[in-house]
C-alpha positions as CSV (number, residue, x, y, z in Angstrom):
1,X,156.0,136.3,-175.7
2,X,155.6,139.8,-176.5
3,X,157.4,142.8,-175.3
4,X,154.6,143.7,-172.6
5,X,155.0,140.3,-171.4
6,X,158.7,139.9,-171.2
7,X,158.5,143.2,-169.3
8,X,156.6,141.9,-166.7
9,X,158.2,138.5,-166.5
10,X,161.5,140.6,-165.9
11,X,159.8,143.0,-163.1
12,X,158.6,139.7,-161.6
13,X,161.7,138.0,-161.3
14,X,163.3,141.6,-159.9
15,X,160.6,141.3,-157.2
16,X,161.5,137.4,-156.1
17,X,165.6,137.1,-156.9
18,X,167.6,139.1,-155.6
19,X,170.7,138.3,-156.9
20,X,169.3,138.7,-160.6
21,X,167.9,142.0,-159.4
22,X,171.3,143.2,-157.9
23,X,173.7,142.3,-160.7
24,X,171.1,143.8,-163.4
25,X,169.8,146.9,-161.4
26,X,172.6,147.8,-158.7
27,X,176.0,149.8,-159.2
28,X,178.3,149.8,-156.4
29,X,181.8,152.1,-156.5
30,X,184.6,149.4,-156.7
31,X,188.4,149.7,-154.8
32,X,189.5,151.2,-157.6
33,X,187.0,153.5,-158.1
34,X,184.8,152.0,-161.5
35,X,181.0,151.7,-160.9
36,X,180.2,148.3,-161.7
37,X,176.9,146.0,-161.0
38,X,176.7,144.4,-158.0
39,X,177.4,140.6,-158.3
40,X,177.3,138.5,-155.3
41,X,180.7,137.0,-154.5
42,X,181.0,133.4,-152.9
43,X,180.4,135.2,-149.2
44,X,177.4,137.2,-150.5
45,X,175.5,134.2,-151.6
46,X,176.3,132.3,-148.1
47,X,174.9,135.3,-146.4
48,X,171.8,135.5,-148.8
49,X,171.0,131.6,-148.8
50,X,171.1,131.3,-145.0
51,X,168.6,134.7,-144.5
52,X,166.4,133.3,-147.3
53,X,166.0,130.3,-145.5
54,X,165.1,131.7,-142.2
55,X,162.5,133.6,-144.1
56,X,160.8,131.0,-145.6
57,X,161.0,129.1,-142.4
58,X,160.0,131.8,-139.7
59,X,158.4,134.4,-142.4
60,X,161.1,137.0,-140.8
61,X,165.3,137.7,-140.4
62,X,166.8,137.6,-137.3
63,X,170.3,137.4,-138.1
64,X,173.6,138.1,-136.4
65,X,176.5,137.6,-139.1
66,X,179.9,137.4,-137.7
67,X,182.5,138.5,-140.5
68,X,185.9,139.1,-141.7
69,X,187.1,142.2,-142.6
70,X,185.9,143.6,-145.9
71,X,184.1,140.7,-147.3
72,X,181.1,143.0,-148.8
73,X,178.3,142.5,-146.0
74,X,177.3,145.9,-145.3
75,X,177.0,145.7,-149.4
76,X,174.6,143.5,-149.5
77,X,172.5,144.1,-146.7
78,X,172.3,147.6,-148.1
79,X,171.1,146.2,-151.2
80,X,168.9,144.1,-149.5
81,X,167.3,146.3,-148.3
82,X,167.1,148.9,-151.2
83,X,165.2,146.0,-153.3
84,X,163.0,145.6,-150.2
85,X,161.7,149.1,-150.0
86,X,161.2,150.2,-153.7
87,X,159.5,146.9,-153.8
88,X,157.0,147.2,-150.9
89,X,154.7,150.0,-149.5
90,X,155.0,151.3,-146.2
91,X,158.3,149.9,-145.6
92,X,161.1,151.8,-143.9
93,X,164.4,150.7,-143.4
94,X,166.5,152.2,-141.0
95,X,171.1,151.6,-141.0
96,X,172.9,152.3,-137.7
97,X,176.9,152.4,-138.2
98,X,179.0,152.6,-135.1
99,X,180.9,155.8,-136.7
100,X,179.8,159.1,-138.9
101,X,182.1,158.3,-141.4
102,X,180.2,154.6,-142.4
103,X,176.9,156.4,-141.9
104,X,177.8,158.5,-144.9
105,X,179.3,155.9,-147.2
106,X,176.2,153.5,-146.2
107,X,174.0,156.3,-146.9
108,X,176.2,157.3,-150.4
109,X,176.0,153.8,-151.9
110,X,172.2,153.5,-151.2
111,X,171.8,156.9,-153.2
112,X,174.2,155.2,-155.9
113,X,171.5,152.3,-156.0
114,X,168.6,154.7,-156.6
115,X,170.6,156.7,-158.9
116,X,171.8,154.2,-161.3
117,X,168.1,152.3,-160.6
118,X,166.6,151.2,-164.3
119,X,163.5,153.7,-164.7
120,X,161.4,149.8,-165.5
121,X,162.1,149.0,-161.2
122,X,163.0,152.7,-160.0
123,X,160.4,154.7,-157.7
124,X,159.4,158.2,-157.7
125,X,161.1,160.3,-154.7
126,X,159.9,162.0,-152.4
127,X,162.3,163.2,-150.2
128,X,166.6,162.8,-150.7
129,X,168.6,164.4,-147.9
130,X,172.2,163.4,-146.2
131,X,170.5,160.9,-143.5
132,X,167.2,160.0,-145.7
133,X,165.9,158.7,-149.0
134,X,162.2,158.6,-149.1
135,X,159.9,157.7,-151.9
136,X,156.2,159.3,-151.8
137,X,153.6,156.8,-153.7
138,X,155.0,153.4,-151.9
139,X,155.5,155.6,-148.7
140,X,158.7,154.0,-148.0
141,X,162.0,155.2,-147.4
142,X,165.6,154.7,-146.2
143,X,167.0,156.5,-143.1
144,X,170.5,156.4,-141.4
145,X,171.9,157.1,-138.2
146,X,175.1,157.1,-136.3
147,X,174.9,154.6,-132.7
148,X,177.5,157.4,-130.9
149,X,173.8,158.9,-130.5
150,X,171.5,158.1,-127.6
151,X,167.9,157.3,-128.5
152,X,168.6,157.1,-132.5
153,X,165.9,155.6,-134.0
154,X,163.8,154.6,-131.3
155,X,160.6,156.5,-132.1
156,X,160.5,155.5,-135.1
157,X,158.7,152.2,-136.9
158,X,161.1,149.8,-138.8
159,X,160.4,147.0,-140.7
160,X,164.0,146.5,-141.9
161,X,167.1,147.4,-139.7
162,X,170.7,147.0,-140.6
163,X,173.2,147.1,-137.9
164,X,176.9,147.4,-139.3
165,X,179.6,146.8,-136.9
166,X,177.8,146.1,-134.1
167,X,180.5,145.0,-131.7
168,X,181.9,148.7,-132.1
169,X,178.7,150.5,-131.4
170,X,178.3,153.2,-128.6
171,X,175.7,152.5,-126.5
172,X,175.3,149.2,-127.4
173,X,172.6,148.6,-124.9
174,X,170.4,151.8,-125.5
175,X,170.3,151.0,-129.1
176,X,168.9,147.4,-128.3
177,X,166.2,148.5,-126.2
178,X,165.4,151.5,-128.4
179,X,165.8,150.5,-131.8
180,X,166.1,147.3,-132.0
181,X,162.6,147.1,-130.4
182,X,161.2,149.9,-133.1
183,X,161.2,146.5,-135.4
184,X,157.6,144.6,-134.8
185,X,157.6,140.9,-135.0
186,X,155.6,141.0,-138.0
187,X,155.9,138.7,-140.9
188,X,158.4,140.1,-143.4
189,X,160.9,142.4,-141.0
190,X,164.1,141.9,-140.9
191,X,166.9,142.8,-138.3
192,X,170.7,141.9,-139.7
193,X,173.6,142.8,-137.2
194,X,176.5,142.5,-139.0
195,X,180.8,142.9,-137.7
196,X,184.0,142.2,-137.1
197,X,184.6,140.8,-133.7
198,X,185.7,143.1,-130.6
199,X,186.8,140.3,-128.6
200,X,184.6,139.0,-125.7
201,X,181.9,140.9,-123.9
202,X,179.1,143.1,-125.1
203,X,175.9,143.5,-127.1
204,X,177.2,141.6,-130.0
205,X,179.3,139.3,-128.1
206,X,176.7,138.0,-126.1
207,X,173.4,138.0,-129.0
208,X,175.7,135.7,-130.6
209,X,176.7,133.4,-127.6
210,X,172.6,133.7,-127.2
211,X,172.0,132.7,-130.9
212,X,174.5,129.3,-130.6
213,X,172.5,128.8,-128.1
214,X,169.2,128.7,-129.1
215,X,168.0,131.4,-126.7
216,X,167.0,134.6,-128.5
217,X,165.3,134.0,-132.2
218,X,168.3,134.8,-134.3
219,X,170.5,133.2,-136.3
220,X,174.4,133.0,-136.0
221,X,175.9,133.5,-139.8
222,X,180.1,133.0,-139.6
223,X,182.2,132.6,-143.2
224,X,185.6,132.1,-142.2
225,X,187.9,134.5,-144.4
226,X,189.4,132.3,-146.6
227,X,185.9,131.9,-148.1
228,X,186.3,135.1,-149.6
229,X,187.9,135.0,-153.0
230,X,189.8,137.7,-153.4
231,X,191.8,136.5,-150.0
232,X,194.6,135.1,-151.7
233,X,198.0,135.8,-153.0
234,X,200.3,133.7,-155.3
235,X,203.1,133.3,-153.3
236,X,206.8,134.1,-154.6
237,X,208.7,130.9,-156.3
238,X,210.7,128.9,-153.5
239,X,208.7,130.3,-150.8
240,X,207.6,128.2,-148.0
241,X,205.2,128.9,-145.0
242,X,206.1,128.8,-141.8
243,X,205.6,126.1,-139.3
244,X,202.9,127.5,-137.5
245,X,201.3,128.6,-140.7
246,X,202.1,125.1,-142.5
247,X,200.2,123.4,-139.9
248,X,197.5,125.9,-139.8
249,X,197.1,125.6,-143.8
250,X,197.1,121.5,-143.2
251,X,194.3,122.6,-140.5
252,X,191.6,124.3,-142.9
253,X,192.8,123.1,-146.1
254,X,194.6,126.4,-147.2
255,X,195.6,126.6,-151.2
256,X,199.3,128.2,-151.3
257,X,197.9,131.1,-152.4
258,X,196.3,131.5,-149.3
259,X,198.2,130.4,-147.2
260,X,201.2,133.2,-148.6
261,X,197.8,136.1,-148.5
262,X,197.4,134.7,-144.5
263,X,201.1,135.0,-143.6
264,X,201.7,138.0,-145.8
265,X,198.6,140.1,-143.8
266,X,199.3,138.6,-140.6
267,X,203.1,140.3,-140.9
268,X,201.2,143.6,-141.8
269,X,199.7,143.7,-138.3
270,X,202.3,142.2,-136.7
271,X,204.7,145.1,-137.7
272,X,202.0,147.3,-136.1
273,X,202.0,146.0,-132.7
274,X,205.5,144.6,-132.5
275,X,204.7,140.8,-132.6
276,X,206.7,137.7,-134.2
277,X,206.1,137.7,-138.1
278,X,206.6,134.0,-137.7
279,X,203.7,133.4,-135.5
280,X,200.1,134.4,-135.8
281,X,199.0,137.1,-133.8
282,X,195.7,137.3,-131.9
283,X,194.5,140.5,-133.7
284,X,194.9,138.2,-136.9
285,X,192.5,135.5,-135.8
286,X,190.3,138.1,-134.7
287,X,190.5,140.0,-138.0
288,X,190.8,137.0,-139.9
289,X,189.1,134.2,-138.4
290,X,188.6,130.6,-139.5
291,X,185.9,129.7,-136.6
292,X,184.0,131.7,-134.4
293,X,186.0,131.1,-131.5
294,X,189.1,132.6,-132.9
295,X,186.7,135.9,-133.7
296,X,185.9,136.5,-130.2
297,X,189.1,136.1,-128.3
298,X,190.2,137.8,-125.2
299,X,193.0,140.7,-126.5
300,X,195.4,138.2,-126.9
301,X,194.9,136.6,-123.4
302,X,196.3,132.4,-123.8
303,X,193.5,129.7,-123.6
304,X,194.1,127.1,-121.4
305,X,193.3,124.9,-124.4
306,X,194.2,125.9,-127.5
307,X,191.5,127.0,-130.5
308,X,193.3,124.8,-133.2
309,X,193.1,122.0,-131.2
310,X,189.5,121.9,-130.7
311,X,189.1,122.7,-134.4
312,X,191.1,119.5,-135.2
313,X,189.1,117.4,-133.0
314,X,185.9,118.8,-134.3
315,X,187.4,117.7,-138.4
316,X,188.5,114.3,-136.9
317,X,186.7,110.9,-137.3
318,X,187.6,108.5,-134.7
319,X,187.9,105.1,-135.3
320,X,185.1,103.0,-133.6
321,X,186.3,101.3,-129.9
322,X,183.6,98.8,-128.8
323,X,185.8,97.6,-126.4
324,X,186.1,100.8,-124.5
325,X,184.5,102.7,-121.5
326,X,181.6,104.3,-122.5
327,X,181.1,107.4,-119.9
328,X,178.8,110.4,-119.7
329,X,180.0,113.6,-117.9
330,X,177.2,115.9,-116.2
331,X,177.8,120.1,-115.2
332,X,174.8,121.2,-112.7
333,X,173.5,124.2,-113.7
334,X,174.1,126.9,-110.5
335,X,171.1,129.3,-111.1
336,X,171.5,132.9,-112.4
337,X,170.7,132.3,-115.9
338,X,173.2,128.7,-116.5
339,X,172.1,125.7,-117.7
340,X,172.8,121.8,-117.1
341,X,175.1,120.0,-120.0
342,X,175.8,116.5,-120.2
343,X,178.1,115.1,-122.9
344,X,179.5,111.0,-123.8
345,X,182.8,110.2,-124.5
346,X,183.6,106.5,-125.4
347,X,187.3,106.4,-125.7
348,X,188.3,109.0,-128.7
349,X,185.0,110.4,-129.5
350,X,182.7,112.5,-127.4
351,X,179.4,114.1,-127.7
352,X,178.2,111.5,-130.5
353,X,175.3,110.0,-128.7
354,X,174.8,112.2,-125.8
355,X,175.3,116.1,-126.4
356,X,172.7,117.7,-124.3
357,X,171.5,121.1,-122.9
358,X,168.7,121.4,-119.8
359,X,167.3,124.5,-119.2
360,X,166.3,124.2,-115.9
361,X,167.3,124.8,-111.8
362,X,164.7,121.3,-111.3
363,X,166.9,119.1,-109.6
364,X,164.2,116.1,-110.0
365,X,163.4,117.4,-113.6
366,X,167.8,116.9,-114.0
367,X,168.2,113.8,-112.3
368,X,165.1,112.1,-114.3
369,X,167.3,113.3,-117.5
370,X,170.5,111.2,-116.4
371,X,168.0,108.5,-115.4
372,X,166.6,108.1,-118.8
373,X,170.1,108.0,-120.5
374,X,171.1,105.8,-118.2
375,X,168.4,103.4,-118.9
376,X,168.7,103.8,-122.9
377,X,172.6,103.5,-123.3
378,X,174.0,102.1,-120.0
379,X,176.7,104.2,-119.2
380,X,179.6,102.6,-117.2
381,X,180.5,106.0,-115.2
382,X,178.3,108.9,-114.8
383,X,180.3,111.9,-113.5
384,X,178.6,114.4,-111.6
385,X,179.8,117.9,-111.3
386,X,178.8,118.1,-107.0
387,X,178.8,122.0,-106.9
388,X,175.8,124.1,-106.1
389,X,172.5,121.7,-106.6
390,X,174.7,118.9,-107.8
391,X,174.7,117.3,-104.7
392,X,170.5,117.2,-104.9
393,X,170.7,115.3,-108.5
394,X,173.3,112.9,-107.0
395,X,171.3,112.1,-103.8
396,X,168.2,111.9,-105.9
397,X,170.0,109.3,-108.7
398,X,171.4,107.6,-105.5
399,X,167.8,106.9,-104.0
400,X,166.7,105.5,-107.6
401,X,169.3,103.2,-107.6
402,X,172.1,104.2,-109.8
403,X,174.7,104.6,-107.1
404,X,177.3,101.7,-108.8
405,X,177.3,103.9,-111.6
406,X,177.8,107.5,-110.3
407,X,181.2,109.0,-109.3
408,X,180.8,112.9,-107.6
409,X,183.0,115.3,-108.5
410,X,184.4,117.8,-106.7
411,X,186.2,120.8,-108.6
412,X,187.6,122.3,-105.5
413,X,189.2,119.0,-104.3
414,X,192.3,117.5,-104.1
415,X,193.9,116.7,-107.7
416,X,195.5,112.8,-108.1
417,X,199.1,115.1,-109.4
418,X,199.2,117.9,-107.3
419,X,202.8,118.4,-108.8
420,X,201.3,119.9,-111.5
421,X,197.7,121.1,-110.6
422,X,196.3,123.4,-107.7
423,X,192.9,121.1,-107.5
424,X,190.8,119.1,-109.4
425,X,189.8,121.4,-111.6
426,X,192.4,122.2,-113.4
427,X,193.3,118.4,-113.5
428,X,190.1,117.3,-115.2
429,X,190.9,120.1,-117.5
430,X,194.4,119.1,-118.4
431,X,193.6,115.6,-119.0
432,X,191.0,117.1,-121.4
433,X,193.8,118.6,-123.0
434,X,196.2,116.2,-123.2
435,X,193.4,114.1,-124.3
436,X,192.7,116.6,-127.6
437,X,196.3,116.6,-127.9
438,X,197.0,113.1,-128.0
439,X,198.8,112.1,-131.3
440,X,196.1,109.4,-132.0
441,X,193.2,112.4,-132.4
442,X,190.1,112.9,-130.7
443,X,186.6,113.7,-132.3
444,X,184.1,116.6,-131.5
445,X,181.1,117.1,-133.1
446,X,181.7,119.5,-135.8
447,X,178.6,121.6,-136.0
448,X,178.7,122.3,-132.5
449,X,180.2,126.1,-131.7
450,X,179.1,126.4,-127.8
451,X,181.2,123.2,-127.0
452,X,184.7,125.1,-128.8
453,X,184.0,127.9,-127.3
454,X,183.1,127.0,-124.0
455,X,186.6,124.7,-124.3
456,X,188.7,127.8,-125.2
457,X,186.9,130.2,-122.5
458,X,188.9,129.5,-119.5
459,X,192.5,131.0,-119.2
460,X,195.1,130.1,-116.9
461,X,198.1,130.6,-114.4
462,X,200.7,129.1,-112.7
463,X,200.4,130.0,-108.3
464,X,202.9,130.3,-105.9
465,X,203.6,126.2,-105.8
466,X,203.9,126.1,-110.4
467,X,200.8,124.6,-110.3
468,X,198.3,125.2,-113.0
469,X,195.1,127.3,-111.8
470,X,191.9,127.8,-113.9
471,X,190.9,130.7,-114.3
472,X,187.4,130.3,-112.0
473,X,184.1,130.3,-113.4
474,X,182.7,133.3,-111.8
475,X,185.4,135.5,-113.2
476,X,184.9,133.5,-116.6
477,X,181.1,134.5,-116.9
478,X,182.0,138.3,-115.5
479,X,184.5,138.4,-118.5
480,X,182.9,137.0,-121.2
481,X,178.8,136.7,-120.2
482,X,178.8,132.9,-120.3
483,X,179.7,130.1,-118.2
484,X,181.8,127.0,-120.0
485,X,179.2,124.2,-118.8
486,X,180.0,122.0,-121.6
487,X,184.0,122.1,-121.5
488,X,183.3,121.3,-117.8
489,X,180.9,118.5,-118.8
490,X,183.2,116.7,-121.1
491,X,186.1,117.7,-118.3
492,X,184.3,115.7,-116.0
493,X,184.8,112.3,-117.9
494,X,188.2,112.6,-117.0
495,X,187.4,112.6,-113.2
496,X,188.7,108.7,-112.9
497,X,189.3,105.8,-114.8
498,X,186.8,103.8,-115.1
499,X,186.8,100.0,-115.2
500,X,185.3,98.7,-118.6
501,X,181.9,96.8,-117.7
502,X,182.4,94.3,-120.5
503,X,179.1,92.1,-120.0
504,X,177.0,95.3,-120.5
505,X,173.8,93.1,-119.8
506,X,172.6,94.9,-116.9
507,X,171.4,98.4,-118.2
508,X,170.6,100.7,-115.2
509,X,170.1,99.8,-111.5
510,X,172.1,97.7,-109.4
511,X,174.8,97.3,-112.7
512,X,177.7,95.0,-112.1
513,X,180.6,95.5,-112.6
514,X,183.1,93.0,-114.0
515,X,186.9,93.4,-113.8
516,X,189.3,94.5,-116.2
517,X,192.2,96.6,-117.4
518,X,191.6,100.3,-117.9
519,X,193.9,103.2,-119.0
520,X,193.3,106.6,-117.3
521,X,191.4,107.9,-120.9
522,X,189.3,104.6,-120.7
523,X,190.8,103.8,-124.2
C-alpha cells in the first residue's frame, strides 16, 4: 500500500469509527490537569454501541441517557458530535447546559478538540468565538447556549443537539417546544439528553417514563455506576461493610472494592445532610444509582414497596410449579392519557407469559384482549380492576361467557384484614409485598423498567385507625406524571385465593371448576 493510500484508508476509518477517531484525533483535559487522547471507558462504549444501533436501525438518535455522576457523557457526546461536523457539510450542532458555568467548559473542550485536531482530519475555520465554532468550506459549526434563557436556540436549524443535564434545565418545557423542535426528522440527526436524576417530575422525568414506554421515538440508555471503572476503592485490611451495604453488594454483585467506594461516598453525603453513615441515603441512590428506579426517587419520600426488592425479584429464577394457580390480573385504563395492563402470575413467577400494554379507552377492543388470552392459556382467575370503564369489560366478558372465571375488584372496598389495611387497595398491595418479600423469592421479568417503577411509585401512611393507606392514584400521577397500572395489575392477582382447576381440559367458557386446596398466594 503506498503512503497516499494508507492516508486515505486512515481518513476513511476516521470518517466510520469513532472510537479510533477519538483516541487518535481528540485531547480532553484530565482531573488532574494532563491533556491526554480521548479513550472510551467501559460507560462510553455502552453509550456509543446503543446510539450506533438506533442509527443503523431508524437512520437517526433519539436518545435520553440517564447517568451517574461524572461518568464522561457530556465527553463523549461532545466528541460525537465534533467528528460529526468536521465530517459533514451543512451540519450544525447546537449544546444546551442547564448552567453558564457547563456552557463554558462544554464549549472549552470542543475548542480543545479543534485545537489539538491532526491538520490530515482538521477543517478550516471560519468563525471561533466564546458561544460558537464555525468552519467556512463544510458550512458547519458548533454553537452553545445556556437553558436559564427563554427561546435559546429555537430559530435556529439543528441537525445535532446535545442536552447536558436535562433534568436541571430552566424552562424545561420552552426548550422542548423551541429547540428541541429546531431538529428535523431527517435521516442522520441526532438529539442526546443526557443527566443525573432530579427526582420525579419534569421534562426529563417524564421523556424517560415516555421512552420505557414506547410512546415518543427515543431510547432510554441507564449504566448503573458501578459500571464505571474508576468507581472503586480498595478497602482498608479488616474492614467489613455494613449490613445494609453487605446485602446491597450480594444484590448487584459488588467487588469489595466497590462495595468500600459505595459506602465510603455514601458517608460523604451523608455527613452533608445529617443522615446514618450506616444506611444508604436517598441522595445516594439518586446520585449513584444501580436501576432506574432508584435514579428517579421522590426526595427521600419511603416506597410502599421497596426498590431492592423488586430488583431481587427481577434477578430471580423461580422454580417451575405446574401444580399451581395460574391467574392473570387486569388494570382498566381510566382515560386521560392511561393505558390498560394485564400481567400472569402462576405461583412465584409473574409476567412470563402474559405482560401486556393496551393503548386504548375501547372497552369491546379490552374485553376481546382478555378473551383471546383466555382462550390461549386458560386462566383459572381473571381479576378485574372494576374502576372507571372496568365495569363495561366485565359486563362485556360476562355476556361472552367467561363469568366462572372472572372475579371484580374493587379498590375502594372492604379489605379481608381491616386490622391492618384501610381498604382493599392497600391489601392487594401488601400481599404484593409480602409476596416479593417471601423468603422463597419471587420472579419479575428482568428487562422490564415500567413494571419496577410502577411497583415503587406509590408511597404510604398509616390513618387515624394504624391502618396502612396508599397513597391514591390521582395524587400518584399529579406527583410523578404517570399512573402505576402495572403494580396495580400484578396487585390484582392477589384479590382472592383462587381454587386450583386441576383438570384444565376446559379452556374458556363455561370452565369447571374442580375442588382443591389453595393457599392465599395460590402456591
Amino acid at each position: 500500500m503506498t503512503r497516499g493510500e494508507l492516508r486515505e484508508a486512515v481518513k476513511l476509518r476516521f470518517l466510520t469509527d469513532f472510537p479510533f477517531y477519538a483516541e487518535e484525533c481528540l485531547k480532553i483535559r484530565t482531573k488532574a490537569g494532563e491533556v491526554v487522547p480521548l479513550e472510551l471507558n467501559r460507560v462510553q462504549r455502552i453509550v456509543h454501541d446503543r446510539l450506533e444501533a438506533q442509527k443503523a436501525e431508524t437512520g437517526r438518535v433519539r436518545a435520553l441517557i440517564l447517568k451517574a455522576r461524572q461518568p464522561g457523557i457530556s465527553t463523549y457526546v461532545g466528541g460525537r458530535f465534533y467528528w460529526r461536523v468536521t465530517h459533514s457539510t451543512g451540519t450544525r450542532a447546537f449544546i444546551l447546559t442547564h448552567k453558564d458555568a457547563a456552557t463554558d467548559n462544554l464549549f472549552a473542550m470542543a475548542k480543545r478538540f479543534h485545537d489539538h485536531c491532526p491538520d490530515l482530519v482538521k477543517p478550516q475555520t471560519k468563525r471561533s468565538n466564546a458561544k460558537e465554532l464555525t468552519f467556512g468550506l463544510l458550512d458547519s459549526g458548533y454553537q452553545v447556549g445556556t437553558a436559564k434563557a427563554q427561546g435559546v436556540g429555537r430559530s435556529d436549524t439543528i441537525q445535532l443537539f446535545h442536552g447536558s443535564e436535562a433534568a436541571f434545565w430552566a424552562n424545561a418545557e420552552d426548550h422542548a417546544a423551541g429547540a428541541l423542535q429546531a431538529v428535523p426528522k431527517e435521516a442522520g440527526t441526532e438529539i442526546i439528553l443526557e443527566s443525573t436524576a432530579k427526582g420525579m417530575g419534569g421534562l426529563f422525568y417524564n421523556m424517560c417514563q415516555a421512552a420505557i414506554r414506547g410512546d415518543n421515538g427515543y431510547i432510554l440508555i441507564f449504566v448503573p455506576w458501578f459500571d464505571h471503572d474508576e468507581y472503586e476503592t480498595e478497602p482498608p485490611k479488616g474492614w467489613h461493610p455494613p449490613e445494609e451495604f453487605g446485602e446491597y453488594a450480594e444484590l448487584h454483585g459488588l467487588s469489595p472494592a466497590q462495595t468500600y467506594w459505595a459506602w465510603a461516598k455514601n458517608a460523604e453525603l451523608a455527613a452533608a445532610s445529617g443522615d446514618d453513615p450506616g444506611k444508604i441515603t436517598w441522595r445516594f441512590h439518586q446520585e449513584y444509582p444501580a436501576t432506574v428506579a432508584e435514579a428517579f426517587q421522590a426526595g427521600g419520600a419511603d416506597s410502599f414497596i421497596p426498590s431492592a426488592l423488586v430488583t431481587k425479584a427481577r434477578q430471580f429464577t423461580a422454580p417451575l410449579q405446574d401444580h399451581a394457580a395460574h391467574v392473570l390480573g387486569v388494570d382498566i385504563a381510566r382515560g386521560g392519557g392511561d393505558k390498560s395492563r394485564a400481567i400472569d402470575r402462576k405461583s412465584r413467577c409473574a409476567g412470563a407469559i402474559v405482560n401486556e400494554t393496551w393503548d386504548t379507552d375501547d372497552t369491546m377492543e379490552i374485553a376481546g384482549n382478555i378473551a383471546r388470552l383466555q382462550e390461549r392459556h386458560g386462566f383459572d382467575m381473571i381479576f378485574i380492576d372494576m374502576g372507571s370503564f372496568g365495569a363495561a369489560v366485565y359486563d362485556r366478558l360476562v355476556e361472552l361467557g367467561y363469568r366462572k372465571v372472572l372475579c371484580p375488584v374493587n379498590f375502594g372496598g372492604k379489605p379481608s384484614d381491616p386490622r391492618r389495611y384501610a381498604n382493599k387497595r392497600a391489601e392487594i398491595w401488601g400481599e404484593t409485598k409480602d409476596w416479593l418479600a417471601d423468603v422463597g423469592g419471587a420472579e419479575l421479568p428482568a428487562d422490564d423498567e415500567s413494571l419496577h417503577i410502577d411497583l415503587t411509585a406509590p408511597t404510604f401512611q398509616f390513618n387515624s385507625n394504624q391502618q396502612i393507606l396508599l397513597e391514591p392514584k390521582d395524587k400518584i400521577k399529579a406527583r410523578l406524571g404517570i399512573s402505576p397500572d402495572a403494580g396495580d395489575a400484578l396487585a390484582c392477582t392477589f384479590a382472592q385465593p383462587v381454587i386450583r382447576d386441576d383438570a384444565r381440559k376446559h379452556r374458556g367458557r363455561g370452565m369447571q371448576k374442580a375442588e382443591s386446596s389453595y393457599n392465599p398466594h395460590g402456591w
